[in-house]
C-alpha positions as CSV (number, residue, x, y, z in Angstrom):
1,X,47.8,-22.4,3.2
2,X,45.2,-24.7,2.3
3,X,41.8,-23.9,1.1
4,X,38.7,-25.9,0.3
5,X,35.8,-24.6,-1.6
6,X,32.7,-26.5,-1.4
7,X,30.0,-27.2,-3.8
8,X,30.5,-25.0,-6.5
9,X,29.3,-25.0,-9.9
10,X,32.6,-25.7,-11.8
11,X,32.5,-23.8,-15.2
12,X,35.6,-24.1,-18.3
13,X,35.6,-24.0,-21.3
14,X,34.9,-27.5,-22.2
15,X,32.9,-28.7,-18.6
16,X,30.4,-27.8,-16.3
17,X,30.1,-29.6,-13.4
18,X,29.4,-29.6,-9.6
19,X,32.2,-30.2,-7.1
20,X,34.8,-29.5,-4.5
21,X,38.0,-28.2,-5.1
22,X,40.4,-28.3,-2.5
23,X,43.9,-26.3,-3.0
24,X,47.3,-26.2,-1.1
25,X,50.2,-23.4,-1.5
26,X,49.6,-22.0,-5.4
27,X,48.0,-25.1,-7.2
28,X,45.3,-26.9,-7.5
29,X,45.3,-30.3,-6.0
30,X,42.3,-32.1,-6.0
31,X,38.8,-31.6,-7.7
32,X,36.0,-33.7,-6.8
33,X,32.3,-34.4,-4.9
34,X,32.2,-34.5,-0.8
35,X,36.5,-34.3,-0.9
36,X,37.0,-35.7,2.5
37,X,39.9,-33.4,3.0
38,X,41.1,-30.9,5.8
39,X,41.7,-27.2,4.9
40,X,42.6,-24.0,7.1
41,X,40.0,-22.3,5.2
42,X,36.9,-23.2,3.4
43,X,34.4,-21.6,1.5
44,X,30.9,-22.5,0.7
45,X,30.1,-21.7,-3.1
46,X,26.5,-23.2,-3.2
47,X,24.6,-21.9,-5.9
48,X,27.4,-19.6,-7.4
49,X,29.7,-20.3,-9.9
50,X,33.5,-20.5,-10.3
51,X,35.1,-19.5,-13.0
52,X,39.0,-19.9,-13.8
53,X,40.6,-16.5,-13.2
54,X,40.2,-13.9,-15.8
55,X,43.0,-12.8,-17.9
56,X,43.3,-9.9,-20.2
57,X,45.9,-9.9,-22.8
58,X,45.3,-6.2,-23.7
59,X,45.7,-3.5,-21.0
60,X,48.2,0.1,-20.8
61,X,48.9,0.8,-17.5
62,X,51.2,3.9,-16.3
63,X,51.4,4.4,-20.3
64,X,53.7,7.3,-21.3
65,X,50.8,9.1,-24.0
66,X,50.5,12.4,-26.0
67,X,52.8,13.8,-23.2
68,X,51.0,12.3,-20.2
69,X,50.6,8.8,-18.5
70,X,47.4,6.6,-18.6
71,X,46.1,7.3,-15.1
72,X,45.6,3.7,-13.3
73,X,49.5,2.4,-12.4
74,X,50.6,-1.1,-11.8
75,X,49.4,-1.0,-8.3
76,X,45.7,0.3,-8.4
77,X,44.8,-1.4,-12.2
78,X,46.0,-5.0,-11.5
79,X,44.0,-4.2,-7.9
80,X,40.8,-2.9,-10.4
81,X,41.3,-6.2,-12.2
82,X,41.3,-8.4,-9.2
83,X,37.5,-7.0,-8.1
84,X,36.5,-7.8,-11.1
85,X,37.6,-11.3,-11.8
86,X,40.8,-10.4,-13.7
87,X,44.1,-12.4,-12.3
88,X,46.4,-11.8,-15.0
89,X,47.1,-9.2,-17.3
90,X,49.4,-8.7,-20.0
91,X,50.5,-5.0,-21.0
92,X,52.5,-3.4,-23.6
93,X,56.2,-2.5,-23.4
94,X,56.8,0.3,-26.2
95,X,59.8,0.7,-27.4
96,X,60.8,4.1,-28.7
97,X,62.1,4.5,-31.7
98,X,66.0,4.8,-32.1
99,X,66.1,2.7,-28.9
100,X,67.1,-1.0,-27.9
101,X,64.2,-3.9,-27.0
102,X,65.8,-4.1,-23.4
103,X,66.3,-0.6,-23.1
104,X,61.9,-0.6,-23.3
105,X,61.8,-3.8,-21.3
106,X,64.0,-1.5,-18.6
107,X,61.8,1.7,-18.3
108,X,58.7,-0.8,-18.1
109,X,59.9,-3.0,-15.5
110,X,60.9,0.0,-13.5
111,X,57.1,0.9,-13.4
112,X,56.0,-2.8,-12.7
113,X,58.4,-4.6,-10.6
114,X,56.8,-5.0,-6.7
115,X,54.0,-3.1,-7.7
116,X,51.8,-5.2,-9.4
117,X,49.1,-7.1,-7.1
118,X,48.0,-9.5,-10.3
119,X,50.0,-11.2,-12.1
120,X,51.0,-10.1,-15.4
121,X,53.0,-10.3,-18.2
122,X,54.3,-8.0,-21.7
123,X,54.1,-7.7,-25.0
124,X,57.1,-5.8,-26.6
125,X,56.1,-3.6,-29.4
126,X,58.3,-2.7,-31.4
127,X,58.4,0.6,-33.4
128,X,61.7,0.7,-34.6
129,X,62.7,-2.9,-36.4
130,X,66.5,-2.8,-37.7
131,X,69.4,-5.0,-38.1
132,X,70.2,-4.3,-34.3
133,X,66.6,-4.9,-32.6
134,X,66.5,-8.6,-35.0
135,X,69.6,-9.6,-33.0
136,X,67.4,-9.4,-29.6
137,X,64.4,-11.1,-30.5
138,X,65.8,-14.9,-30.0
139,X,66.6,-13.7,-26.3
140,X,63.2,-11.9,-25.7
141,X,61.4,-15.3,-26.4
142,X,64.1,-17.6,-24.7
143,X,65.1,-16.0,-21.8
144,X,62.6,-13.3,-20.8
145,X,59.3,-15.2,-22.0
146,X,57.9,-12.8,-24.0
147,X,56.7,-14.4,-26.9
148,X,54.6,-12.0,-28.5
149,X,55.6,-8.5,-30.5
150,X,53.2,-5.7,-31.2
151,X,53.3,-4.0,-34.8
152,X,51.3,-0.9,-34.9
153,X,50.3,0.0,-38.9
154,X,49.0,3.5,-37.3
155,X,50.6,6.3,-35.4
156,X,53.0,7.4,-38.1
157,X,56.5,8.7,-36.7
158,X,55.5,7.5,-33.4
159,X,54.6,3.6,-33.0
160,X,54.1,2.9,-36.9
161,X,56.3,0.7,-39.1
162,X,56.3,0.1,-42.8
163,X,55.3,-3.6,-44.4
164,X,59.3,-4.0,-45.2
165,X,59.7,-3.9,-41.7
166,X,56.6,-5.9,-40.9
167,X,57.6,-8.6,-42.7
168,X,61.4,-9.3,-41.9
169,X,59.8,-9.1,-37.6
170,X,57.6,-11.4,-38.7
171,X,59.7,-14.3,-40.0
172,X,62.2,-13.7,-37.2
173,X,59.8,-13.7,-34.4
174,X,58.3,-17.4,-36.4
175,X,62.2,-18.6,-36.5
176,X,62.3,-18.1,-32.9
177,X,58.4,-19.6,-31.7
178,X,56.8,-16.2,-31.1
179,X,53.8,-14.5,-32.2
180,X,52.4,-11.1,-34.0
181,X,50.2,-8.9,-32.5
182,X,49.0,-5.9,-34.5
183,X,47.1,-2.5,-34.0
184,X,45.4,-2.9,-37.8
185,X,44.4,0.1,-39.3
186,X,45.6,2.6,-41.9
187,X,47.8,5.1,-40.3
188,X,48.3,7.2,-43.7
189,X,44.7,7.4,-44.4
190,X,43.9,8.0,-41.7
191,X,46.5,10.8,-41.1
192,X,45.1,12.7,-44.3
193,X,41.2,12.0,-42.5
194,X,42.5,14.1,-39.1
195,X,44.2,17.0,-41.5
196,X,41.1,17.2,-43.4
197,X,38.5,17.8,-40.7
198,X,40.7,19.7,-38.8
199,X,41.4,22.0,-41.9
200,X,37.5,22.5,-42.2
201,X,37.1,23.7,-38.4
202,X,35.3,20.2,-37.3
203,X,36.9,19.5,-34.1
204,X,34.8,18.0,-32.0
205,X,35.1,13.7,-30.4
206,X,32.7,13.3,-33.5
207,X,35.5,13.7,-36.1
208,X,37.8,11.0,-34.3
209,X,35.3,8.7,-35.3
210,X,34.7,10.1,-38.6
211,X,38.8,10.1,-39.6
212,X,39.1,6.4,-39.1
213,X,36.2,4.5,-40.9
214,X,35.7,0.9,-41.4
215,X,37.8,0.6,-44.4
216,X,40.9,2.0,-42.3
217,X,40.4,-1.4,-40.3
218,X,39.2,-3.5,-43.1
219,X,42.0,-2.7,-45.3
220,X,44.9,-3.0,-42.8
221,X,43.3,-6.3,-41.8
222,X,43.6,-7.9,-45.1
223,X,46.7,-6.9,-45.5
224,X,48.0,-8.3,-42.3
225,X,46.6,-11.3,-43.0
226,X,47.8,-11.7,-46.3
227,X,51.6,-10.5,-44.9
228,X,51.1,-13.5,-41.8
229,X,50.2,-15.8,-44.6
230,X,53.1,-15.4,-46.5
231,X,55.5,-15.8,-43.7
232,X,53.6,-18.6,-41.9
233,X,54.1,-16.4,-39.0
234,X,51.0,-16.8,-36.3
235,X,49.3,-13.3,-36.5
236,X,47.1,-11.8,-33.8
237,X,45.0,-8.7,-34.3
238,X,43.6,-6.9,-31.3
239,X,41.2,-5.1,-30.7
240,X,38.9,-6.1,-34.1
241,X,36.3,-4.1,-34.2
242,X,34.1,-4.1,-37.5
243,X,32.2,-6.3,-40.2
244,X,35.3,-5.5,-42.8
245,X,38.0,-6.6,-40.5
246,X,36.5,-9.6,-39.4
247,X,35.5,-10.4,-43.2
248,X,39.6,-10.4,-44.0
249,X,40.2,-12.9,-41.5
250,X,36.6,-15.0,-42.4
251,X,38.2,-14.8,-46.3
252,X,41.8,-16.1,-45.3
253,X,40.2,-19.3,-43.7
254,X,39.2,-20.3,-47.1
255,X,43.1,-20.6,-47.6
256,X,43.1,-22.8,-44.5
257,X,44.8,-20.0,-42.9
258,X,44.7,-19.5,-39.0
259,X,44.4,-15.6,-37.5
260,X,43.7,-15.3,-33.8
261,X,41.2,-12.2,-33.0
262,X,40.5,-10.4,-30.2
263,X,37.8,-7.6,-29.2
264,X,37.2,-5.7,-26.7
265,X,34.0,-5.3,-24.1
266,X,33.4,-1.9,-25.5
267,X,33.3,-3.0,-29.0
268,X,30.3,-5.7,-28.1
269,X,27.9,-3.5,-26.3
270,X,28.3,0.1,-27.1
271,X,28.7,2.1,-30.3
272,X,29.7,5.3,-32.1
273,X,26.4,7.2,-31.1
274,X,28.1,8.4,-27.6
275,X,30.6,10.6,-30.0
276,X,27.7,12.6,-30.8
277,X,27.2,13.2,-26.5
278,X,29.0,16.6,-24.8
279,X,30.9,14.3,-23.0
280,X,31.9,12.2,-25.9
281,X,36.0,12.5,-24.9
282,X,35.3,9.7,-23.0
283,X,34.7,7.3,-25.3
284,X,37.8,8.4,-27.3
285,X,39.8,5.2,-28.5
286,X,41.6,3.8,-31.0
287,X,39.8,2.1,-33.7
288,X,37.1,4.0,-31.9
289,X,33.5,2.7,-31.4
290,X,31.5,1.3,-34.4
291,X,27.6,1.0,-35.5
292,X,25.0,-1.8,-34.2
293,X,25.9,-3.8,-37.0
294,X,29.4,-4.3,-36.2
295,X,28.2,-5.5,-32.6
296,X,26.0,-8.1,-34.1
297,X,29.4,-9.1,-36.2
298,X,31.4,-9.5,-33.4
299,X,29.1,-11.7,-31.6
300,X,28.8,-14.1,-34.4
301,X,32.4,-14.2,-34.9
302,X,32.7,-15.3,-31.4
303,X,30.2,-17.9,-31.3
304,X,31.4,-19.0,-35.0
305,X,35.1,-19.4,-33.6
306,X,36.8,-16.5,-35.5
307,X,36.9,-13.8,-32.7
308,X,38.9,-16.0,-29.7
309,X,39.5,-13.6,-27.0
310,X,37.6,-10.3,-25.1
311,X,39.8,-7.8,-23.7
312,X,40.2,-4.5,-22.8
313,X,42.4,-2.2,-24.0
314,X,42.2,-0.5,-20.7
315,X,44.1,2.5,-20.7
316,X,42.3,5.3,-18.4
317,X,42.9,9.4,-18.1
318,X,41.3,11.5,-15.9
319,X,38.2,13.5,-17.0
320,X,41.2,16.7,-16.8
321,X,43.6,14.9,-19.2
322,X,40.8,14.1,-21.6
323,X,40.1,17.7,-21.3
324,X,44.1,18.4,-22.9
325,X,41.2,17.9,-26.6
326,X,38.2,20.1,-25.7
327,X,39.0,21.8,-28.6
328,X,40.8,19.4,-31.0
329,X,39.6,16.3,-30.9
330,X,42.7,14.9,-32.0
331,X,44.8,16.0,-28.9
332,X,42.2,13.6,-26.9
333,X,44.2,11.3,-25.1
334,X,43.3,7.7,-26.6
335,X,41.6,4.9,-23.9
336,X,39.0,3.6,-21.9
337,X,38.7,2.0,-18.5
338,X,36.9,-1.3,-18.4
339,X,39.9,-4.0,-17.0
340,X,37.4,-3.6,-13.6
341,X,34.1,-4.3,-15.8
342,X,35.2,-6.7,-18.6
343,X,34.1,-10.3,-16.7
344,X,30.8,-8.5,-15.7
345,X,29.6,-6.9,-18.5
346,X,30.4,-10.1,-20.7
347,X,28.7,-12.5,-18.6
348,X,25.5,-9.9,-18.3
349,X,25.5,-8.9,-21.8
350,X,26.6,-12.2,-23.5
351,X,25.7,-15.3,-21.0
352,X,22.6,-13.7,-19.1
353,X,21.4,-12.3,-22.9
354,X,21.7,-15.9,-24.3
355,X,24.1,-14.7,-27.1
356,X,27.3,-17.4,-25.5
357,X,27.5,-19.9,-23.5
358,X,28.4,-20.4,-20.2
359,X,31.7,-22.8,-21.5
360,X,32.0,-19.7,-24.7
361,X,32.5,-17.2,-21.5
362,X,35.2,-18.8,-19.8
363,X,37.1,-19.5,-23.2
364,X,37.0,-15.8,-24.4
365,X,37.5,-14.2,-21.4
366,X,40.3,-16.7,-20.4
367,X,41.3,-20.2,-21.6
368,X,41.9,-19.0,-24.9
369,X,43.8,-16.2,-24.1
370,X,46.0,-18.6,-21.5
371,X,46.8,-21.3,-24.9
372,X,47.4,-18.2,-27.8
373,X,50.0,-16.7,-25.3
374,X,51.5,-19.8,-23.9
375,X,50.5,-19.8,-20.2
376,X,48.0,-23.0,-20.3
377,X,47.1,-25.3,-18.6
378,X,49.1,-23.2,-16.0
379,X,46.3,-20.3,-16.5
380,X,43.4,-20.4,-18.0
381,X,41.3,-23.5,-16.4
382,X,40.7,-25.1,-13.8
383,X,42.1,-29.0,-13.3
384,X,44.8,-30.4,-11.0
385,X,48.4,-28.5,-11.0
386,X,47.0,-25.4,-12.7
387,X,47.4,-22.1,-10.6
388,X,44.4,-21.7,-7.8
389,X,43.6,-18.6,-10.3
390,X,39.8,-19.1,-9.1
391,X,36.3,-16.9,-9.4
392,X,33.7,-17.2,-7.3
393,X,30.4,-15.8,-9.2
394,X,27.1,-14.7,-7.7
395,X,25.0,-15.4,-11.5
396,X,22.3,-13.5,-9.9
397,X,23.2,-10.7,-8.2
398,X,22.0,-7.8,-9.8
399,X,24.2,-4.3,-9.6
400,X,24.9,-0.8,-11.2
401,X,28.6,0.3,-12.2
402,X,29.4,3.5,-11.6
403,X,32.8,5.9,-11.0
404,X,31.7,5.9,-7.2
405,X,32.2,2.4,-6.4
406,X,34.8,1.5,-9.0
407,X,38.8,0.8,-8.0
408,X,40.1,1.7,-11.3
409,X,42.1,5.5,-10.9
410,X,39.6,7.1,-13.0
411,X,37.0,9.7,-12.3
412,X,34.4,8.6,-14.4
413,X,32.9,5.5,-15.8
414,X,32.4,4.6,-19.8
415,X,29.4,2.1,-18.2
416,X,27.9,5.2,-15.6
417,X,24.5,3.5,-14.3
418,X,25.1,0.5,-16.1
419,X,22.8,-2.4,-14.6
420,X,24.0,-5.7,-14.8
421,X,22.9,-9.0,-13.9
422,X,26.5,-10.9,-11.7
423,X,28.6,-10.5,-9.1
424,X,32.5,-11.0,-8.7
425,X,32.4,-12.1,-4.8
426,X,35.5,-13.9,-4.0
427,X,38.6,-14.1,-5.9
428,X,41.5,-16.4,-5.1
429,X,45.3,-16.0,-6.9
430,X,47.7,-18.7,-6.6
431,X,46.0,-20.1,-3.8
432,X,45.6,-17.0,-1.6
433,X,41.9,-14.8,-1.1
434,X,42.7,-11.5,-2.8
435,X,39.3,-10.4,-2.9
436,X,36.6,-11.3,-0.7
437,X,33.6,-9.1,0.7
438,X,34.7,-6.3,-1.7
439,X,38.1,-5.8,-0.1
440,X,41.4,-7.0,-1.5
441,X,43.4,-9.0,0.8
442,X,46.7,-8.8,-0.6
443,X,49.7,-6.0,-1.4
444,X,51.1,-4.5,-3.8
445,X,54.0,-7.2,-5.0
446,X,52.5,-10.4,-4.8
447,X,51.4,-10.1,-8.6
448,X,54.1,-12.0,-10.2
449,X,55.4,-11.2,-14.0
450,X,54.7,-14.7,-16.1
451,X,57.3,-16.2,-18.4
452,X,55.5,-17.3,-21.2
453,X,56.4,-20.4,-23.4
454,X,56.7,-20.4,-27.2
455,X,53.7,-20.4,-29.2
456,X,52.9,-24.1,-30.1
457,X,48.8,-24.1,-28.9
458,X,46.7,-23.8,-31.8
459,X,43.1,-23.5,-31.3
């Protein structure tokens, strides 16, 4: 099919122009003013914007967790992320311990295969790193295209490895062209933190937040950097969330070293006051929300170049699962639903607030994000040949989020009430309408899983 959309404000992360573009099958072909060109369908985008698709390298969906699964599956949270401007995702495969790489990649692509309406890719994490799992890394990257591993420093006897560990993944995965990602805070301290409030009776969300303090993430930070400097391998920590952890990756420039960051919505606009709420369970995450000062961190570090990407870390459970904690807040079910809200909230909070840019938008909530994981220029911008991955953006259009309107599996909202200033209105994925007058237009299974290439894009 071909499509033509006319007169659109055309917004990447380096231009900002108005124009036509005009696309056939999946691609882009053509990008210009008054295209004299014949489509089956076209769209008039006067006065709105369009934005290359949004992608968000950080979600959980159908997670196996604390004995039950993050609510939103395949199906209805690459769905969520289509209404709001979110093409492509990439999750996490987990691998459990004791177990092969491809015996995760397996279990997860029995979840995701034909189900997924985005497109989408994985990250492996792996949790057990042995003489065995080394031997399959080479084929992860070559073969499968999953170029990027997740290391957790947390979550001990579960997901957490030791620096030993840490260190020979990283200068295999660098042999091979990949990439580190890494959950970056201390697990052991933070281990003896949960003991010792629960061992004083204080149970409540409140003492989540109180048994992982900054220096949990500060320290880990440093010394992630510090073990991605010594190997040369390319290091990615997710969701940063504080002044300390930034600071370890603002020091390690002055070694000319290069650490991608990435942050999450939640982290930008609301902070650890909510713990203090009855309803505080829903805000339970991990790192968990921080103070006012940390927001005003985060923001510099994106407009100063340190903090690359916003994601999510969307992993949802039902208001009853959350409930498995009422009284131990450490048998709260981690996550928070946002992969609907993400592109929304940023552009109200950051672009309509005058703390980014218009071009800043579109590189944090996708170019950048398309280069670190090796999918641009196929994702990630607009411009001849790329996927028709494409946004079209009311800037205007005011709104309230709320659990009652929202497609995400979840029965409540972390942004309830919520008034923000843009509208998602149509989205397009390789080529086709998936979204248009608040309904999505296409099934589950024509999201298609993205081979990634090696990590060569530095930023």
């Amino acid at each position: 099919m071909s499509i033509l959309i006319r007169n659109g404000r055309v917004i990447t992360a380096d231009a900002d122009f108005i124009a036509d573009i005009f696309i056939e099958g999946e691609t882009i072909k053509a990008i210009g003013q008054n295209l004299n060109v014949k489509a089956e369908k076209e769209i008039d985008a006067t006065g709105k914007y369009i934005f290359p698709g949004g992608i968000d390298p950080h979600v959980h969906l159908d997670m196996p967790f604390m004995d039950t699964y993050s609510s939103d599956n395949y199906e209805t949270g690459t769905r969520a992320a289509l209404f709001g401007g979110t093409t492509m995702v990439i999750d996490f495969i987990l691998q459990k311990q004791g177990n092969s790489l491809q015996a995760a990649l397996d279990e997860w692509r029995s979840r995701s295969d034909n189900n997924c309406v985005g497109d989408y890719s994985f990250h492996m994490a792996v949790t057990d790193f042995n003489d065995e799992t080394k031997k399959e890394i080479q084929g992860l990257i070559e073969k499968e295209g999953i170029t990027s591993f997740k290391t957790f420093m947390a979550y001990k006897g579960a997901l957490m490895i030791d620096d030993r560990q840490m260190i020979g993944l990283m200068e295999e995965v660098k042999k091979h062209g990949g990439l580190i990602n890494v959950h970056a805070t201390n697990g052991d301290m933070i281990d003896y933190l949960v003991a010792k409030h629960k061992s004083e009776g204080k149970l409540s969300p409140l003492y989540h937040y109180l048994s992982q303090p900054e220096i949990t993430e500060a320290e880990a930070s440093e010394r992630f950097v510090d073990m991605s400097f010594y190997t040369s391998c390319p290091g990615y920590i997710v969701h940063l969330t504080c002044e300390g952890a930034l600071n370890a990756v603002r020091n390690a420039t002055k070694r000319n070293q290069k650490t991608f960051v990435e942050t999450c919505i939640q982290y930008l606009i609301i902070d650890a006051s909510l713990y203090e709420r009855e309803d505080g369970a829903k805000w339970v995450m991990s790192p968990p929300l921080r103070e006012k000062k940390d927001q005003a961190t985060l923001w510099a570090g994106i407009n100063q170049g340190l903090v690359q990407v916003v994601a999510t870390d969307h992993c949802p459970f039902m208001w009853e699962q959350k409930q498995m904690g009422k009284d131990d807040f450490s048998k709260i079910p981690n996550g928070h639903p946002a992969i609907e809200n993400r592109m929304e909230l940023l552009f109200s909070e950051g672009v309509v607030k005058n703390k980014i840019t218009l071009n800043k938008y579109v590189e944090v909530s996708s170019t950048n994000a398309a280069k670190i994981f090796g999918m641009f220029p196929r994702k990630g911008t607009i411009a001849i040949g790329s996927d028709a991955d494409i946004v079209i953006f009311d800037p205007n259009e005011k709104h309230k989020l709320s659990a009652t309107t929202h497609h995400m599996n979840v029965d409540y909202s972390g942004y309830e009430g919520w008034e923000v200033t843009g509208k998602v209105k149509t989205v397009l994925l390789r080529g086709k309408v998936a979204i248009e007058q608040n309904h999505c237009k296409i099934d589950k299974g024509y999201g298609r899983f993205i081979k990634r290439n090696k990590v060569s894009q530095i930023i």
